[in-house]
C-alpha positions as CSV (number, residue, x, y, z in Angstrom):
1,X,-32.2,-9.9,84.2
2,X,-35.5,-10.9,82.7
3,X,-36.2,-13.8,80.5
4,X,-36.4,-13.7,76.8
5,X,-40.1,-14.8,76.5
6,X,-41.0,-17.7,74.2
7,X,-43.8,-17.4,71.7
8,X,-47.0,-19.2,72.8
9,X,-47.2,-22.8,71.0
10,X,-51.0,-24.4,71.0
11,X,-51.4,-27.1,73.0
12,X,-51.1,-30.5,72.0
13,X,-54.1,-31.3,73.4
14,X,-56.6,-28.8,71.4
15,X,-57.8,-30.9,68.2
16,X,-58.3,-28.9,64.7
17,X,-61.8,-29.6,63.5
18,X,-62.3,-28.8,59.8
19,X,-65.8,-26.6,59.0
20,X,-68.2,-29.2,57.6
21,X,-69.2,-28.6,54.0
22,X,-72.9,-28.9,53.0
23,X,-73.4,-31.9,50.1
24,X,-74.9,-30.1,47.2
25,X,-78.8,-30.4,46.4
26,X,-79.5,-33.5,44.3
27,X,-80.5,-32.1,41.6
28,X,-77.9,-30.3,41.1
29,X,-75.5,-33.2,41.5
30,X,-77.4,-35.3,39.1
31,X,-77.3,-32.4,36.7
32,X,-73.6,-32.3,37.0
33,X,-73.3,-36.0,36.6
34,X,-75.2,-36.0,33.6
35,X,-73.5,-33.1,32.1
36,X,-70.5,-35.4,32.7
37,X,-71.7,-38.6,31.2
38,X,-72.9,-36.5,28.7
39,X,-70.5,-34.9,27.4
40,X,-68.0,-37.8,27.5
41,X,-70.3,-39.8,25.4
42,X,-70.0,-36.7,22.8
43,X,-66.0,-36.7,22.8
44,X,-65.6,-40.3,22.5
45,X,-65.0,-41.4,18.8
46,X,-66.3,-44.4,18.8
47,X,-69.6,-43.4,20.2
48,X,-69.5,-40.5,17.6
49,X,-69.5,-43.4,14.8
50,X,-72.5,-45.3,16.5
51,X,-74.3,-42.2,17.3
52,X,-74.1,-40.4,14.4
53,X,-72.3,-41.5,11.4
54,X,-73.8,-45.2,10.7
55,X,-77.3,-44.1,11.4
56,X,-76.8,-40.9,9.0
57,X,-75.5,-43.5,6.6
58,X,-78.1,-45.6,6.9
59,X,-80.3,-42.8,6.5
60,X,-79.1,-41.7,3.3
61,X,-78.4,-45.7,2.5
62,X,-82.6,-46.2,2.4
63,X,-82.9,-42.8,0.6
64,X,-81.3,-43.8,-2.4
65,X,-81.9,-47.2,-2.7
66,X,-85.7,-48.8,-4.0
67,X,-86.0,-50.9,-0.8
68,X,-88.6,-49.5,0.9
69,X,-90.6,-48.3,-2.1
70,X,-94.5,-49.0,-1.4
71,X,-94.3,-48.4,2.5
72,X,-95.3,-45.0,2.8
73,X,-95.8,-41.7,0.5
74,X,-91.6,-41.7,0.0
75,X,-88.2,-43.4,1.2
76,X,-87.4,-40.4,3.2
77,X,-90.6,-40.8,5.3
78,X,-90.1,-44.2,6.3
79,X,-87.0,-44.2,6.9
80,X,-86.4,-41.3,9.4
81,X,-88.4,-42.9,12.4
82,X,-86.5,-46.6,11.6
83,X,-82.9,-44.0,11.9
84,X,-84.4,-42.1,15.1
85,X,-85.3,-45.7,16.8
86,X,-81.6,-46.7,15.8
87,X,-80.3,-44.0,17.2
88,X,-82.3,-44.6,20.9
89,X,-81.0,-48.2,20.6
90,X,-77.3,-47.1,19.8
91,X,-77.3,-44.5,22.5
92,X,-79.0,-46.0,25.1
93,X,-78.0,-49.6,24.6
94,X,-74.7,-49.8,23.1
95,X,-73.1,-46.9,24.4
96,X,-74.4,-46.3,27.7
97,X,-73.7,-50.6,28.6
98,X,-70.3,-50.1,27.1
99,X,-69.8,-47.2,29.4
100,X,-71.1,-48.8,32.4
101,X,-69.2,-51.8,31.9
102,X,-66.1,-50.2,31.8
103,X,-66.7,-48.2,34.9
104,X,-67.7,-50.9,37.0
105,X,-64.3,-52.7,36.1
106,X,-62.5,-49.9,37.1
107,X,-64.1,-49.3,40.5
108,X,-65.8,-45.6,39.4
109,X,-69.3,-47.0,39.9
110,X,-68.3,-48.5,43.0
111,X,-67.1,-45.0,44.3
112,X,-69.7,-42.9,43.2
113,X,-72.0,-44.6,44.7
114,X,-70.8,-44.3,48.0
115,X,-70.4,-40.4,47.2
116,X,-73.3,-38.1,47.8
117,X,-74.9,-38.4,44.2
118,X,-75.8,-41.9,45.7
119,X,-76.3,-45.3,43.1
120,X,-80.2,-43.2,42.6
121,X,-78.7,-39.9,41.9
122,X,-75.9,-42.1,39.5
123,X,-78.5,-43.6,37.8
124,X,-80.5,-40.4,36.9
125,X,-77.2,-39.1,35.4
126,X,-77.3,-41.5,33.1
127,X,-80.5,-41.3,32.1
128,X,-80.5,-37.9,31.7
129,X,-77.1,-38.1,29.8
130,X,-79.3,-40.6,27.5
131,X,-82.0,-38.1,26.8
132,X,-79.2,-35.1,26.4
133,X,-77.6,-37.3,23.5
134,X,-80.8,-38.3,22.2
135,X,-81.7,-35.0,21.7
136,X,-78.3,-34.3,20.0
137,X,-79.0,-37.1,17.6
138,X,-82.5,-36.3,16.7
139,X,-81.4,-32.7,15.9
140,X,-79.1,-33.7,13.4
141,X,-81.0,-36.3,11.7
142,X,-84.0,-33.8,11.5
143,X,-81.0,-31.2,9.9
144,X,-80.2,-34.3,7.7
145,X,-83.9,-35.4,6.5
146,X,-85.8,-32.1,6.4
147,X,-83.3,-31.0,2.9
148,X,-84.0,-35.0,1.5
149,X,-87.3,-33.9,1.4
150,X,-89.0,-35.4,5.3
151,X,-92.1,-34.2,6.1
152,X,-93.8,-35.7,9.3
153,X,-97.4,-34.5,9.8
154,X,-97.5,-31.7,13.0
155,X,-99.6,-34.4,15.3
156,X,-96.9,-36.8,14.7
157,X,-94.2,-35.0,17.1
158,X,-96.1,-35.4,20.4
159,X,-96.5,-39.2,20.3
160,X,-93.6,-39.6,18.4
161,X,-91.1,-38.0,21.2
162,X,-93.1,-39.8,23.5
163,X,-92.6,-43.1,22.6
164,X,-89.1,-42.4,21.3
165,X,-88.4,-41.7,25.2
166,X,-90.5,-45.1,26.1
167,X,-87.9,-46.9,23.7
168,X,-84.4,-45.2,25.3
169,X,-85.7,-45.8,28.9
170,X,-86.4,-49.8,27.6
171,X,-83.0,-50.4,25.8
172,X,-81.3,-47.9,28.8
173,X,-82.8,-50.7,31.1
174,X,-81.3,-53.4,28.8
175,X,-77.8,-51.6,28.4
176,X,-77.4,-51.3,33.0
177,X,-79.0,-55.1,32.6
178,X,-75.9,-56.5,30.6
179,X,-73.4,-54.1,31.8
180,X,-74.1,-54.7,35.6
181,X,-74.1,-58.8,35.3
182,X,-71.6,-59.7,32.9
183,X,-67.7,-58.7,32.3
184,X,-67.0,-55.3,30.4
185,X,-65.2,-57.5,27.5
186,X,-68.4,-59.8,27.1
187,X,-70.7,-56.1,27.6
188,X,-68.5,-54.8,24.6
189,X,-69.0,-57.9,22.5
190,X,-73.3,-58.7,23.4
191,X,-73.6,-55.1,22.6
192,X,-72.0,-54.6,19.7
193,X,-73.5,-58.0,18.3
194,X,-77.2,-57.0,19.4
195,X,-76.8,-53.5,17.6
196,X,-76.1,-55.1,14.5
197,X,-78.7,-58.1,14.5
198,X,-81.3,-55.8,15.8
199,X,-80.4,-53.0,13.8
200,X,-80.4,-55.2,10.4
201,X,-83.2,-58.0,11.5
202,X,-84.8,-57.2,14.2
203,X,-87.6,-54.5,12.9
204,X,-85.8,-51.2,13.9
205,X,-84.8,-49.6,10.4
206,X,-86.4,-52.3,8.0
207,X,-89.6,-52.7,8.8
208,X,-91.1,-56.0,9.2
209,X,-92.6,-56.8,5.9
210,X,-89.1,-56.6,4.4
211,X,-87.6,-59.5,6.2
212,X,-87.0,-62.8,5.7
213,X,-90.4,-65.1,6.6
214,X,-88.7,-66.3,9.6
215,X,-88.0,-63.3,11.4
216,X,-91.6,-61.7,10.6
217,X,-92.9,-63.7,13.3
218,X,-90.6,-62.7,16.2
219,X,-89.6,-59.1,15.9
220,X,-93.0,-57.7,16.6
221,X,-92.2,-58.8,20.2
222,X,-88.3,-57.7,20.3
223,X,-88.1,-53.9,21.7
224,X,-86.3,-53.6,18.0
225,X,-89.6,-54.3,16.4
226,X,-92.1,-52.8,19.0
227,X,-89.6,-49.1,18.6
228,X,-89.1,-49.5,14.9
229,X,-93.4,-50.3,14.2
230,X,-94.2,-47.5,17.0
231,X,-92.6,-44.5,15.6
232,X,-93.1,-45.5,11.7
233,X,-97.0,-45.5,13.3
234,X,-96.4,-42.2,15.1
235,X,-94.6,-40.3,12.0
236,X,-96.5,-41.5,9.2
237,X,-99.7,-41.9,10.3
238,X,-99.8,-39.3,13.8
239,X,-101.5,-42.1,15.8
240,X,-100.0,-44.2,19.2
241,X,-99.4,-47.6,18.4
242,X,-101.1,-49.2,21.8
243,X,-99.8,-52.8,20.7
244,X,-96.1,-51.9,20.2
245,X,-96.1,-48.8,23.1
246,X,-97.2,-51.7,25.8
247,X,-94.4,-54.3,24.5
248,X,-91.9,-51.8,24.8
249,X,-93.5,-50.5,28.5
250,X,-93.3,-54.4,29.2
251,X,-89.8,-54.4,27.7
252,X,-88.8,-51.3,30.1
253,X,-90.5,-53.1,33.5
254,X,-88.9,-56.5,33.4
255,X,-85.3,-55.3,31.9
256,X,-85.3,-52.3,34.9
257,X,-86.8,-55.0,37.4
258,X,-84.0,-57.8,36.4
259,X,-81.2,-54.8,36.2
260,X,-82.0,-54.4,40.0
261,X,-82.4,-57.2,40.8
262,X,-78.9,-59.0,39.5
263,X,-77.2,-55.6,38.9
264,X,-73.4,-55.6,40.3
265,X,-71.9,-52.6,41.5
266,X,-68.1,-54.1,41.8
């Protein structure tokens, strides 16, 4: 009588070796991360607040009030670029150290960077999730100012975007620089603090001949000052400011130099 046959088992010895899966291209991941930090910058409320709603109160604030009568051929016109730098400095300062803080506590930039994106492809995500915001912000303030009557001349945009860029990439630096050194409870509170010193006194929305004596000196040389100055330059005038464009290039070397320098990825 013949056997009953038993089905053929593998052997313990063979090993089961998964296909490798190609990383995707960097750019594409950095896209991806950027599209990420971007969009939860937009969905968070807060950020929606600091983005968007104080500086379009502000905005509206200097429109309607006397207190920058004498400045410029309106309100309107001098007060858009002050709102635009405010909006660089609340985007790229406040929000993205208040983000990074946060996500070093919890480990996420510790992980990511050991990921393919890499701590360089990490970083460029959130520059570019920066620049995607920023673009966000300086559509709907131009939506906003155009109907109250703006009117920048047409030279004005070139330099103006420029140095509006120059001014996110230096407060950017100065947002990873307090993020990455101190704890996210002390990020939350330095940022908020500086965004409303800076914002009120230091240059960025009231320009420097409107402040008290004592802060006339100094703010010339804050990045408030130098961003604030620059783009009233740029949007009034249509001319590059060379003094405040190299404070705020100075501003963006030594913050970026110190942020890698001391910079803490747990």
């Amino acid at each position: 009588m013949s056997k009953l046959s038993s089905p053929s088992l593998p052997s313990s010895s063979a090993s089961y070796s998964p296909t490798p899966q190609a990383a995707a291209p960097l750019l594409s991941r950095i896209l991806l991360q950027g599209k990420y930090e971007s969009l939860t910058m937009l969905r968070n409320g807060e950020q929606q607040i600091l983005a968007v709603v104080l500086p379009l109160l502000a905005l509206v604030g200097l429109t309607v009030t006397p207190f920058l009568d004498g400045l410029g051929s309106s309100r309107i016109n001098v007060a858009v670029p002050g709102i635009l730098a405010l909006c660089a400095m609340s985007t790229a300062f406040t929000g993205q150290g208040i983000a990074t803080g946060f996500d070093r506590r919890y480990g996420v930039l510790r992980f990511l960077s050991t990921t393919p994106l890499g701590r360089p492809g990490l970083i460029a995500g959130k520059v570019l999730a920066v620049l995607a915001v920023l673009t966000v912000q300086l559509a709907v303030v131009t939506a906003v100012a155009l109907p109250l009557g703006w009117r920048p001349p047409a030279e004005a945009w070139l330099p103006g975007l420029a140095l509006l860029i120059l001014g996110a990439a230096a407060f950017t630096a100065l947002g990873l620089l307090v993020a990455g050194t101190v704890r996210p409870e002390a990020t939350l509170a330095i940022t908020n603090l500086l965004w409303i010193l800076l914002g009120s006194l230091g240059g960025i929305v009231i320009p420097a001949e409107r402040l008290p004596a004592a802060a006339q000196a100094i703010v010339h040389y804050l990045p408030s000052g130098a961003l604030g100055e620059a783009l009233r330059t740029a949007f009034l005038h249509g001319t590059l400011n060379p003094v405040a464009a190299v404070i705020l290039l100075l501003w963006t070397f030594i913050a970026g130099a110190a942020a890698i320098r001391w910079f803490k990825w747990n």
